[in-house]
Each structure stands twice: as C-alpha cells, then as structure tokens.
Backbone as CSV, one residue per row, in Angstrom:
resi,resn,N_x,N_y,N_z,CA_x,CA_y,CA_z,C_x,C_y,C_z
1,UNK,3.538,-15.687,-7.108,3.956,-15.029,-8.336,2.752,-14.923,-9.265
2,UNK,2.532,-13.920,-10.085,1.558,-13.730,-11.112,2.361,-13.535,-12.312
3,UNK,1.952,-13.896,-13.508,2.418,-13.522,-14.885,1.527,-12.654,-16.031
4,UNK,1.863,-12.117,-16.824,1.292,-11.225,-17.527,0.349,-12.294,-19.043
5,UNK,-0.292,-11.578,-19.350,-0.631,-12.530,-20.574,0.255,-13.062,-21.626
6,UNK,1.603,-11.916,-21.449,2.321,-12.899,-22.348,2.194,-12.359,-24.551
7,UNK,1.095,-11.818,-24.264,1.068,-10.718,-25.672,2.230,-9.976,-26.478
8,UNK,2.901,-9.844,-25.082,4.530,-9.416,-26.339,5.121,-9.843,-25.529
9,UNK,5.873,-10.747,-24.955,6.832,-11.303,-24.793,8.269,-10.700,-25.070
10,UNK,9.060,-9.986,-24.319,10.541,-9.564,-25.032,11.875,-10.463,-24.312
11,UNK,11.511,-11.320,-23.891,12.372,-12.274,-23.386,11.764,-13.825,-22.913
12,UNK,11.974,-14.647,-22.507,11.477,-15.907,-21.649,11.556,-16.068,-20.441
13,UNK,10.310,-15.670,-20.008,9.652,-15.246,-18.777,9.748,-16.308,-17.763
14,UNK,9.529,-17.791,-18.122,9.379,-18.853,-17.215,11.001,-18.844,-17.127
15,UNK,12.169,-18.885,-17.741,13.571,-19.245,-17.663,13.930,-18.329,-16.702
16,UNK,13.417,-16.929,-16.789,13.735,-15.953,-16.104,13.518,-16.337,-14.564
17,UNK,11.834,-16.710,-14.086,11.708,-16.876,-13.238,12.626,-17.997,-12.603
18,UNK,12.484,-19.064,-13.095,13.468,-20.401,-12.962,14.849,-20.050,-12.136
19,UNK,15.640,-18.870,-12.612,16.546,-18.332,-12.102,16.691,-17.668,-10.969
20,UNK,15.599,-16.804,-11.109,15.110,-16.567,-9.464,14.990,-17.106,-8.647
21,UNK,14.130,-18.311,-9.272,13.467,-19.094,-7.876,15.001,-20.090,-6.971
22,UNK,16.013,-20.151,-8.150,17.494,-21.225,-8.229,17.963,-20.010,-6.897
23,UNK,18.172,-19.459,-6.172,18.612,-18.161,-5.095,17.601,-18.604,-3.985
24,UNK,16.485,-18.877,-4.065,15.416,-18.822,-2.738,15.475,-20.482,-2.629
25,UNK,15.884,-21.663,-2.518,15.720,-22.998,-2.780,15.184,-23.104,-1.698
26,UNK,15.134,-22.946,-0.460,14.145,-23.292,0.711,12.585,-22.917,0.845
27,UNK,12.619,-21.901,-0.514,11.061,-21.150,-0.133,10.105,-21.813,-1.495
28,UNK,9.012,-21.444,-1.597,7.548,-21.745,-1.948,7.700,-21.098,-2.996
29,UNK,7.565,-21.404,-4.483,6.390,-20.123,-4.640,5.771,-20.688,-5.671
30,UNK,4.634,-20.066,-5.656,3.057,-20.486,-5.904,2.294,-19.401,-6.759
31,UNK,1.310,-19.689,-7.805,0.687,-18.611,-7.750,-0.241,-18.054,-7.071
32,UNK,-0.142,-16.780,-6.997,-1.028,-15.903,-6.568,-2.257,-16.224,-6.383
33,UNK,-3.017,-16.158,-4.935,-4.671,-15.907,-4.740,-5.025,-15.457,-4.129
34,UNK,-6.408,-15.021,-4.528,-7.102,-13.150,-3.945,-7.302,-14.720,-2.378
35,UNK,-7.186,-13.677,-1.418,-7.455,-14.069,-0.125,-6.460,-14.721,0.670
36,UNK,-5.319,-14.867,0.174,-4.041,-15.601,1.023,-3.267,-14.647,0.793
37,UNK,-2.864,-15.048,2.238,-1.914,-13.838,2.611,-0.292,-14.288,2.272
38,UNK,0.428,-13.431,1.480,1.386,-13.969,0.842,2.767,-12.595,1.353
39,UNK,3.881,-13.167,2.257,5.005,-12.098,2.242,5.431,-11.675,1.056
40,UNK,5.594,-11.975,-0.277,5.875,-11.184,-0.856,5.274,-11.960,-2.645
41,UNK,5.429,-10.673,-3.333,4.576,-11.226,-4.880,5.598,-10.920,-6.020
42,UNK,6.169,-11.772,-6.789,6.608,-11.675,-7.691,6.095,-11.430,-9.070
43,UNK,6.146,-10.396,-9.780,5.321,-9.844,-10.825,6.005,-9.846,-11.927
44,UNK,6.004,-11.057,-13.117,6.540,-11.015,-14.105,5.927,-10.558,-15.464
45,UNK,6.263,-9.466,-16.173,5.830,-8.800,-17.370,6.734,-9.241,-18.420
46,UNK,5.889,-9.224,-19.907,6.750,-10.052,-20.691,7.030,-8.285,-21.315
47,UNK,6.468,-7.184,-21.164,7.296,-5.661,-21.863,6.502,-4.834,-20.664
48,UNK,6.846,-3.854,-21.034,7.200,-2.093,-19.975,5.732,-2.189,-19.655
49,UNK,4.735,-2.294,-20.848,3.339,-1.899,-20.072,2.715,-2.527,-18.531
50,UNK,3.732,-3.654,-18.270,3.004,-3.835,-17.232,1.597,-3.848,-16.670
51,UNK,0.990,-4.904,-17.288,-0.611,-4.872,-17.461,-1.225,-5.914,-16.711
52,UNK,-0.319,-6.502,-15.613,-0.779,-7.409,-14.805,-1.699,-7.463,-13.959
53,UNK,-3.152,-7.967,-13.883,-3.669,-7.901,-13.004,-3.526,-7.701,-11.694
54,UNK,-3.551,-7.423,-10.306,-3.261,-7.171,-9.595,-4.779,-6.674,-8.281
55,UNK,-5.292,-6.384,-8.783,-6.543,-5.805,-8.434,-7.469,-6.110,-7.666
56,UNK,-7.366,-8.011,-7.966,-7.810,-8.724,-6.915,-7.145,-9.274,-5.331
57,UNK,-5.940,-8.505,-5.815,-4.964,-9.462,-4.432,-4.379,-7.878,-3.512
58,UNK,-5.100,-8.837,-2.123,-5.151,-7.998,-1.238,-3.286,-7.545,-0.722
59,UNK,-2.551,-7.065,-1.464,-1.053,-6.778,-1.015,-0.382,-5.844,-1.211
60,UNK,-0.069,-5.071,-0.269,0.329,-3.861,-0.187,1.640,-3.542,-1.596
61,UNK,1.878,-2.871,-2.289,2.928,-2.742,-3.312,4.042,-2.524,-3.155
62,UNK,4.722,-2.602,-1.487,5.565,-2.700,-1.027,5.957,-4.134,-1.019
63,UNK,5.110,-5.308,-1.129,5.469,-6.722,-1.048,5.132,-6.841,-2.604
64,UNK,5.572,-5.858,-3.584,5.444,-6.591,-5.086,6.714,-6.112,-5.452
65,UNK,7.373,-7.155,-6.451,8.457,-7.095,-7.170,8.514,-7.523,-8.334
66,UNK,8.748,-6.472,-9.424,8.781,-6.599,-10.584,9.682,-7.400,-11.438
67,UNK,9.414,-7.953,-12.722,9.917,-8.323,-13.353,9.686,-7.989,-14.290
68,UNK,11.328,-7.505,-15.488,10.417,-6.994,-16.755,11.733,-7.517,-17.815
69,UNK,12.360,-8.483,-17.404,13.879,-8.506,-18.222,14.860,-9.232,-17.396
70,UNK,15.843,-9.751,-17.599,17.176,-10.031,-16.995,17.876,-9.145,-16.527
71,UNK,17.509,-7.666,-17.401,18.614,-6.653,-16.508,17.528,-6.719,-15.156
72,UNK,16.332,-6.822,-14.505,15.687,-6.884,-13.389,16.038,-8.175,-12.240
73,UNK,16.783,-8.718,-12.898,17.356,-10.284,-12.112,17.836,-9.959,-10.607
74,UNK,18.863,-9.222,-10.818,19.866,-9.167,-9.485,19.024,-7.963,-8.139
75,UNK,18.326,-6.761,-9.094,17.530,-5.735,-8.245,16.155,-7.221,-7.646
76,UNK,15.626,-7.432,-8.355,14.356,-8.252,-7.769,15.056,-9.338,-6.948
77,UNK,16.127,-10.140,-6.731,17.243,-11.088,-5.717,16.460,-9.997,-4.621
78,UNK,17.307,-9.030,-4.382,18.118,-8.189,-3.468,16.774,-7.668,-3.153
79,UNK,15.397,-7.110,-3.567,14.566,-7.086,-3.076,13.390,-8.211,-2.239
80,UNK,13.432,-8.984,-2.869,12.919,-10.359,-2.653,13.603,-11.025,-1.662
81,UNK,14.898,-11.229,-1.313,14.956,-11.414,-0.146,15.049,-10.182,1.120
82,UNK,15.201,-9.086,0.764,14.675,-7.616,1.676,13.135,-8.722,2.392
83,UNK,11.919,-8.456,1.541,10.664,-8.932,1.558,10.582,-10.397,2.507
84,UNK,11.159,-11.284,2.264,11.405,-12.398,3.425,11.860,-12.214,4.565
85,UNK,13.166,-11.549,4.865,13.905,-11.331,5.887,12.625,-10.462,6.857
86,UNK,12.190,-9.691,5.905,11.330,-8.974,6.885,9.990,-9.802,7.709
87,UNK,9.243,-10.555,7.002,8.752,-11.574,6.866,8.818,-12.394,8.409
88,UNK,9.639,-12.892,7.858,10.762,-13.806,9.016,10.732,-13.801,10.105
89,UNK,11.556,-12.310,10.634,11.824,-11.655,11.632,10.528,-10.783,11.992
90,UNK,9.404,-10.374,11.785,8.342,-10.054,11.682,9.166,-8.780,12.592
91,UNK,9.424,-7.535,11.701,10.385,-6.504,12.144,8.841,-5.715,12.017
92,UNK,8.344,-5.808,13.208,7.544,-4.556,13.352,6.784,-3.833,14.647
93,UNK,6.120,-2.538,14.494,5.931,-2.284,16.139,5.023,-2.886,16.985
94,UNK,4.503,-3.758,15.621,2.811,-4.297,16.826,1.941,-3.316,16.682
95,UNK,1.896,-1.845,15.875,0.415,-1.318,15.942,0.442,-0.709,16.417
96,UNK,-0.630,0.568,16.625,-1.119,1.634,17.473,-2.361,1.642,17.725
97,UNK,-2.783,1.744,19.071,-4.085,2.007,19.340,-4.578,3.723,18.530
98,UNK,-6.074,3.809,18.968,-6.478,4.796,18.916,-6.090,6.034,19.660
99,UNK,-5.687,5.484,20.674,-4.911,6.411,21.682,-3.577,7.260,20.802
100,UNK,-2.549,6.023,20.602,-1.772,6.266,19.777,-2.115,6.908,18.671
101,UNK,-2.420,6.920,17.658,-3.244,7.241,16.201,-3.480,8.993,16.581
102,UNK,-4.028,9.440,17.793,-4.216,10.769,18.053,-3.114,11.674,18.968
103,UNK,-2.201,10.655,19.191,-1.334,11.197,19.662,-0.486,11.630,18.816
104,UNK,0.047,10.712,17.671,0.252,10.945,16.274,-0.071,12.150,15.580
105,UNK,-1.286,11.961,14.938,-1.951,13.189,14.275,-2.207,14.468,14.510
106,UNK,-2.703,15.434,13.646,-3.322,16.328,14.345,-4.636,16.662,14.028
107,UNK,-5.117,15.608,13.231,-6.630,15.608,13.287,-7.595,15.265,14.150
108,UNK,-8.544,15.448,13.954,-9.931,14.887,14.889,-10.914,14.728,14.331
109,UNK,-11.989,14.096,14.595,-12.957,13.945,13.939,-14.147,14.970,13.987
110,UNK,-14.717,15.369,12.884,-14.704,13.941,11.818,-14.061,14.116,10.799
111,UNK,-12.652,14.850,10.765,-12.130,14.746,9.584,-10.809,13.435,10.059
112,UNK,-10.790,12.845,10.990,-10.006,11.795,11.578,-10.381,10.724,10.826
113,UNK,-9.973,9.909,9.749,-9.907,8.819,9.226,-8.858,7.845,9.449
114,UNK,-8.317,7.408,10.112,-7.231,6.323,10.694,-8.006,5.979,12.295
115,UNK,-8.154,5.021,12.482,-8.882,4.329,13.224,-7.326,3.664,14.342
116,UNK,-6.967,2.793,14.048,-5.781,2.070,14.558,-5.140,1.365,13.304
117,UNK,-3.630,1.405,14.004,-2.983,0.561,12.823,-2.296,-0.679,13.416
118,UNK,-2.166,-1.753,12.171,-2.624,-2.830,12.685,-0.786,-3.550,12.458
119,UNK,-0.373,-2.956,11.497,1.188,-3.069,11.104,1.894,-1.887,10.681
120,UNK,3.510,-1.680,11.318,4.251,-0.614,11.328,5.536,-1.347,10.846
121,UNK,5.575,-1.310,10.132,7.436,-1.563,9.591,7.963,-0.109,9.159
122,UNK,8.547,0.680,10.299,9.454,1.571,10.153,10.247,2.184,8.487
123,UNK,9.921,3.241,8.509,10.176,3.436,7.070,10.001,2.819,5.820
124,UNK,9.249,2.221,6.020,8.729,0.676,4.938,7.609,1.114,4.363
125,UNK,6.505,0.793,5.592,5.246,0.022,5.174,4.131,0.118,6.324
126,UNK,2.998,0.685,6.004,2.215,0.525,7.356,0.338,0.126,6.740
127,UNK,0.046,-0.034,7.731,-1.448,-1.341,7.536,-2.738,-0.361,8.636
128,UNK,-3.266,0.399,8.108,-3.819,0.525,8.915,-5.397,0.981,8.687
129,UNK,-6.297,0.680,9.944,-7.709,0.510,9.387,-8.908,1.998,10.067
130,UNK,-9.983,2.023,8.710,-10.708,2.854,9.648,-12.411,2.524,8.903
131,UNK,-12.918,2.972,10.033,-14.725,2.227,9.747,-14.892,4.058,9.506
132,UNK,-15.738,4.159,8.892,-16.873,5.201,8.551,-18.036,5.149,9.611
133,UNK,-18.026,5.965,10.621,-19.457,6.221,11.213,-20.278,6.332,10.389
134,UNK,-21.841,5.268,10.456,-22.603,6.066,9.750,-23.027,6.994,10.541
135,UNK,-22.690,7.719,11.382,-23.503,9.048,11.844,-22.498,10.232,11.468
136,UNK,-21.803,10.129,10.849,-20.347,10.807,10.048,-21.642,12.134,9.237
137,UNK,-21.472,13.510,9.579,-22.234,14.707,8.979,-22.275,14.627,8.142
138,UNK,-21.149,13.959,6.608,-21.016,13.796,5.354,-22.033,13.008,4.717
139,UNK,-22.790,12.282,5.176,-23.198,10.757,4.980,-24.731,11.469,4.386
140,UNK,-25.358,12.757,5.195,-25.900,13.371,5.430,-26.432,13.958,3.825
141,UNK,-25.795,14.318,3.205,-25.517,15.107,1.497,-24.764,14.044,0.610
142,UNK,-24.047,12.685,0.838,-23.538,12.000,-0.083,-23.611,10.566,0.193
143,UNK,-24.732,10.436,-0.292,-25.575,10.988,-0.675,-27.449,10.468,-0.178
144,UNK,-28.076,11.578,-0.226,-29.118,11.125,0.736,-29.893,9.966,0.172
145,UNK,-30.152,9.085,1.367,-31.020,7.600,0.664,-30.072,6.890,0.569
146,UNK,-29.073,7.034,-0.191,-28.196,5.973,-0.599,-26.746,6.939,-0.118
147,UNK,-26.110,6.512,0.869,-25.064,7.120,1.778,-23.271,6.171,0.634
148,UNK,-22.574,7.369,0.745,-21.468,7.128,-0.001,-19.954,7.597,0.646
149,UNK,-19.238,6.860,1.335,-18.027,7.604,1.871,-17.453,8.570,0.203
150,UNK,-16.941,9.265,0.429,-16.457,9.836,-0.782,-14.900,9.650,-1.123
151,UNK,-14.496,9.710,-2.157,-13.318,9.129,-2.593,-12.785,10.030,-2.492
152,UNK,-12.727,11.518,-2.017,-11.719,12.463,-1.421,-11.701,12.086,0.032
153,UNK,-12.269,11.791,0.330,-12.001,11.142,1.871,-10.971,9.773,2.320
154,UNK,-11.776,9.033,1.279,-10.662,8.120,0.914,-8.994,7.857,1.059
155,UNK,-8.673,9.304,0.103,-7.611,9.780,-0.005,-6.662,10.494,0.991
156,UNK,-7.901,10.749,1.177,-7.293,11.409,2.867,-7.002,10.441,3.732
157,UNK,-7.868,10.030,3.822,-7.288,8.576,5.001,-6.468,7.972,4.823
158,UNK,-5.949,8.101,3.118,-4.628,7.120,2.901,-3.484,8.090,3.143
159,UNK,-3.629,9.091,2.973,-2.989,10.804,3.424,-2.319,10.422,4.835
160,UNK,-3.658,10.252,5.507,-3.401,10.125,7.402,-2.230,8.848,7.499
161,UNK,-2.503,7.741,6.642,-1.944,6.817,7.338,-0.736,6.842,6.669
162,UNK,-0.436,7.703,5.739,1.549,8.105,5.404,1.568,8.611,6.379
163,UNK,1.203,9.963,6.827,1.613,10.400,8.013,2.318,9.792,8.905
164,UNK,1.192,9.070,9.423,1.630,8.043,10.236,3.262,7.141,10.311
165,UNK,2.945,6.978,9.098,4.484,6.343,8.385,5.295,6.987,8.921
166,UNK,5.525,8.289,8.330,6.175,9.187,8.290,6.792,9.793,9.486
167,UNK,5.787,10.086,10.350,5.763,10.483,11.586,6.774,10.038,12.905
168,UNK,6.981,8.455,12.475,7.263,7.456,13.316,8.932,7.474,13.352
169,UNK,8.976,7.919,12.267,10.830,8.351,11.852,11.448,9.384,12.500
170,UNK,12.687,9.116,13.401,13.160,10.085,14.201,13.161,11.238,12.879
171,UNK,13.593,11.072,11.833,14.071,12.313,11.051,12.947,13.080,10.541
172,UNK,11.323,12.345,10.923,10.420,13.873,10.419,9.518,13.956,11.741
173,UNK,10.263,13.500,12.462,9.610,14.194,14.012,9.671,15.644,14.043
174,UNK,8.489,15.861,14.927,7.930,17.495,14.705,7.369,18.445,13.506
175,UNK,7.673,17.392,12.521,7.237,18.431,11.211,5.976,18.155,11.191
176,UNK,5.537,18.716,10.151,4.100,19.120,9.947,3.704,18.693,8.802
177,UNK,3.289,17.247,8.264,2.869,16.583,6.799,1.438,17.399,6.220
178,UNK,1.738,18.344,4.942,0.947,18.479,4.359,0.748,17.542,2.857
179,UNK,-0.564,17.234,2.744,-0.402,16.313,1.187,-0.339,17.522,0.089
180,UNK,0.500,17.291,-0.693,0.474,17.891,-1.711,0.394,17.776,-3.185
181,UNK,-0.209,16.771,-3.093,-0.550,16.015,-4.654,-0.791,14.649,-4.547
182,UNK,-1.891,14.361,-5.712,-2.353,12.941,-5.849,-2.305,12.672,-7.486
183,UNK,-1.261,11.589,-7.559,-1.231,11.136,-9.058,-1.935,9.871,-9.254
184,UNK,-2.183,8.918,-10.986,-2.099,8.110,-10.232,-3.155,7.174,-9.923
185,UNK,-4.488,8.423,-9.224,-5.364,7.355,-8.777,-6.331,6.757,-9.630
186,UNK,-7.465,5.822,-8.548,-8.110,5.460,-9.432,-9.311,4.674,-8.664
187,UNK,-10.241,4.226,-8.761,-11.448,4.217,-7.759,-11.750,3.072,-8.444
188,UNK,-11.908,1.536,-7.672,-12.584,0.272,-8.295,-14.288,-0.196,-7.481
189,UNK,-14.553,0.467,-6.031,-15.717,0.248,-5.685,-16.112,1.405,-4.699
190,UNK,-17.268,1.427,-4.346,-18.003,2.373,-3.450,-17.797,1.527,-1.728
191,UNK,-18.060,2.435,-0.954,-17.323,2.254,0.027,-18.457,2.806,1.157
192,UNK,-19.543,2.066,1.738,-20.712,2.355,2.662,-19.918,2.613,3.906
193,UNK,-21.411,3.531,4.684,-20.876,3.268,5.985,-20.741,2.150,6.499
194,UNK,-20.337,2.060,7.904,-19.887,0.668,8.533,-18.745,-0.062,7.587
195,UNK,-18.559,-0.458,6.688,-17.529,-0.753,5.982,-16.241,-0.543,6.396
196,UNK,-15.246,-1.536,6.824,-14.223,-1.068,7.392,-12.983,-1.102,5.859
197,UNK,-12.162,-0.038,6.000,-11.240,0.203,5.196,-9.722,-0.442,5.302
198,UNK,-9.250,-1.594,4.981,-7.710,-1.488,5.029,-6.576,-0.434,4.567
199,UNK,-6.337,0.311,5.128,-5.354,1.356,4.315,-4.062,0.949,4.252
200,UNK,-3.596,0.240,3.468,-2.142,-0.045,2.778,-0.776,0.981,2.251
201,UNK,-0.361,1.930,3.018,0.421,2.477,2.472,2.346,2.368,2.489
202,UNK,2.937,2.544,1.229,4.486,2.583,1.360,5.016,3.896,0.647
203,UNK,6.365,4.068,1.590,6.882,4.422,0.567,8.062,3.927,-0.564
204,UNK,7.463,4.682,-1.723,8.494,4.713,-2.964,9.437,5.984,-3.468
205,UNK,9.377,6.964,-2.155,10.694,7.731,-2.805,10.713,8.646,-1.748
206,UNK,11.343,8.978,-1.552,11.999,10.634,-0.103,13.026,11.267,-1.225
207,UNK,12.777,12.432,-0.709,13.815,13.438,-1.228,14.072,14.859,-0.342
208,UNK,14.350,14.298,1.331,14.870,14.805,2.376,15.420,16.177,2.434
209,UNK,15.888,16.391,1.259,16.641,17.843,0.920,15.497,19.022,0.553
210,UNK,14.547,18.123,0.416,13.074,19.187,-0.312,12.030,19.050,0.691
211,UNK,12.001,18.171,1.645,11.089,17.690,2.606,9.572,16.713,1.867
212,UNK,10.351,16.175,0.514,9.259,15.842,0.176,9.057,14.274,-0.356
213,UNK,8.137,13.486,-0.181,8.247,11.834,0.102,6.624,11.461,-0.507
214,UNK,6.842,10.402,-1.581,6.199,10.450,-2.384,5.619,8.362,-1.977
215,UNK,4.313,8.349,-1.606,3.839,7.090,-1.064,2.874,6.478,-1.841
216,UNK,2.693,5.090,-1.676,1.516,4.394,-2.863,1.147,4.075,-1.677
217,UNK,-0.312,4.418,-1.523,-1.674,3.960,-1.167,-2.508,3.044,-1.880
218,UNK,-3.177,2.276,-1.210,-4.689,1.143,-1.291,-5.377,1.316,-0.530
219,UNK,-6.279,1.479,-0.943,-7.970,0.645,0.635,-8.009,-0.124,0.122
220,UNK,-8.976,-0.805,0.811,-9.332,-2.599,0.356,-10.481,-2.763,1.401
221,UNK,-11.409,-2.851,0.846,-12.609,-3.341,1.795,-12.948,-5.195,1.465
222,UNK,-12.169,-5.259,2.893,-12.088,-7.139,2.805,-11.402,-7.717,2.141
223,UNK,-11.173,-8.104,0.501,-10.077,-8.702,-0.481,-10.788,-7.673,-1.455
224,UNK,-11.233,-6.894,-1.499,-11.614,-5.675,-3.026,-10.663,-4.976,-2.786
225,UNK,-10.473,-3.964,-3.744,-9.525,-3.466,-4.383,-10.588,-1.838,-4.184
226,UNK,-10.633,-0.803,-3.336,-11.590,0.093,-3.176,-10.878,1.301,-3.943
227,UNK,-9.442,1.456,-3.630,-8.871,2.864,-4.074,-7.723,2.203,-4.530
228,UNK,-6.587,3.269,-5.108,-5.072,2.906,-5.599,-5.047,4.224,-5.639
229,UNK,-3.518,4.749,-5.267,-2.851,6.015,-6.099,-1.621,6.322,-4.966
230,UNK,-0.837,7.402,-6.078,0.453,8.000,-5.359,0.341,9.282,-4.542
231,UNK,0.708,9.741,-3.480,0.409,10.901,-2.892,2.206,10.975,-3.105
232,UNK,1.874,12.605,-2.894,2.589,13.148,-2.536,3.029,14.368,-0.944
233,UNK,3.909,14.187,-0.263,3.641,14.481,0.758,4.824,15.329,1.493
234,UNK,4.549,16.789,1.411,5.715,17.662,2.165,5.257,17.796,3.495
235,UNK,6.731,17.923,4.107,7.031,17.975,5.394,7.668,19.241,5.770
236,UNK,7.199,20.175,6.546,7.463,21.104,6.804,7.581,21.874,8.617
C-alpha cells in the first residue's frame, strides 16, 4: 500500500484502510517498494487529485486500487480480492514466444517492437518485452553520436502489446487493431539501444458496440518508470 501526503485530507485515511485490511485477515500488507514484486497495490488519496507517487514502482495499473473515500470501500473489496484470486491461481497463458508474437501481429521489423511476452491474463493484463537493435535504421538519425529509441516508438510498442491483448480474445479475432489516439502520456527517461523494455499494458474500458477499447500502457527499463499513457484502440 502507498499513501498520499495527506495535504488535504477529506476523510481518515488510516481508519479507512484498517477496514479494508479487517476483509483480507490472512494476507500482508506492507508498504510499497520500488523492486518487489507485489500482486496487488493499494493506493490511498486523502482528495480527487490523486498525487501519489507511483513512478518508482515497477506495477502494472491493473494491480493498483484506489482509494479516495468510504464510498470507494466495497468497489476496492471486490477489486482487491479480483487482484489476489488472480495472483493465487496464477490464471495465465505462460507467454508467447517470438514465433507466437508474429503470428499474432502484422508487423515486422523494423517497425516490430514486441519481442515476446512474458505474462497473458486474458482480457486483463499482459507483460511483455522488447530490446532495441542497435543496428535498428532509426538509431542512424536519432540521434547521431548519441543514439535515442524515440518515444513514438515507444508508443507503438505499447500499441503492439494491446494488440496483443486484444487479439487473444475470441471476440476480436480477425479484426484489424488500428491505434487511434494517445492521451495522457508522458516520458520519465531516455531509452538506449540494447536496453530492454518491459511493456505493461491493461485494459480500462471496451466499448464493443463501436469497436473501440481504451488501454493504460508503461515501459519500464528495469524498476524506472520510461513511458506512461492511455491509447486508444479501434478494431475493425
């Protein structure tokens, strides 16, 4: 669990938690640290801005659950144990090779950024990694001397690995994922060749009737915090 500074306070944050934790009595919880790997993060805000650090901890935003009030009590229960159960039962496919990954897609390189993925939780949540050739043509102009993956690339790769997500679901088999918007983002480090990328993506919303499904992306090179943002993503 992490807590906010506490600057405006609109309720009592520790009582709150207290209550939570009175539902999980068999489990842990601890605060938060960059480098441990934690099933799920409880995020308590004392108002709406939600200004919690976060930046340092390597966890996909599919394993964060908010807190911002008592009316958030019973939704964060019901998510929080979602987040364990899954945990638990380690409900997932085991990954895709590279093989897989192109059987998937319809890219190639070098605009192919998804390497293999390393975790698949079905309509959830997927984990997946990719290194930058440095012999990548881009590397070439961005920039010379001092070589820079670029943060539209970035994006893309976090692009590829919704896909991926996406893909895996009997219900958008055969379609054709174009990205169609990036809200949202935001860039915390530079990203060399050789550098391998964690790409963290979930989703947070479908709207099936429009073909259109809206995902939060991360990279993370090692426990940094490289990219953040929301894509947006029609299926056609």
């Amino acid at each position: 669990m992490r807590y906010c500074g506490g600057c405006n306070p609109r309720y009592d944050r520790v009582a709150l938690m207290k209550r939570l934790q009175s539902f999980f009595p068999e489990e842990t919880f601890a605060a938060a640290q960059p480098g441990v790997r934690h099933p799920a993060l409880v995020v308590v805000c004392g108002c709406p801005n939600q200004c919690v650090k976060l930046s340092d901890l390597a966890l996909p935003a599919a394993k964060q659950v908010f807190l911002g009030g008592w009316e958030d009590l019973l939704p964060a229960k019901k998510r929080l144990a979602e987040l364990l159960a899954l945990d638990s039962e380690a409900e997932e496919s085991g990954g895709l090779t590279r093989e897989e990954v192109r059987a998937i897609l319809p890219h190639r390189p070098p605009m192919l950024f998804v390497d293999t993925v390393d975790r698949l939780v079905p309509g959830v949540e997927l984990t997946a990694r990719f290194t930058p050739d440095p012999g990548l043509p881009l590397f070439a102009g961005h920039f010379p001397g001092a070589p820079v993956f670029p943060g539209s690339c970035t994006a893309e790769a976090l692009a590829q690995a919704a896909d991926i997500l996406l893909l895996r679901e009997e219900r958008y088999a055969g379609k054709e994922p174009l990205l169609a918007g990036i809200r949202k983002a935001s860039f915390h480090r530079r990203v060399s060749p050789g550098e391998t990328l964690i790409l963290h993506v979930c989703i947070l919303e479908e709207r099936p009737e429009l073909g259109s499904v809206l995902c939060r992306g991360q990279a993370m090179v090692g426990e940094e915090l490289a990219a953040e943002m929301e894509l947006r993503l029609a299926l056609r």
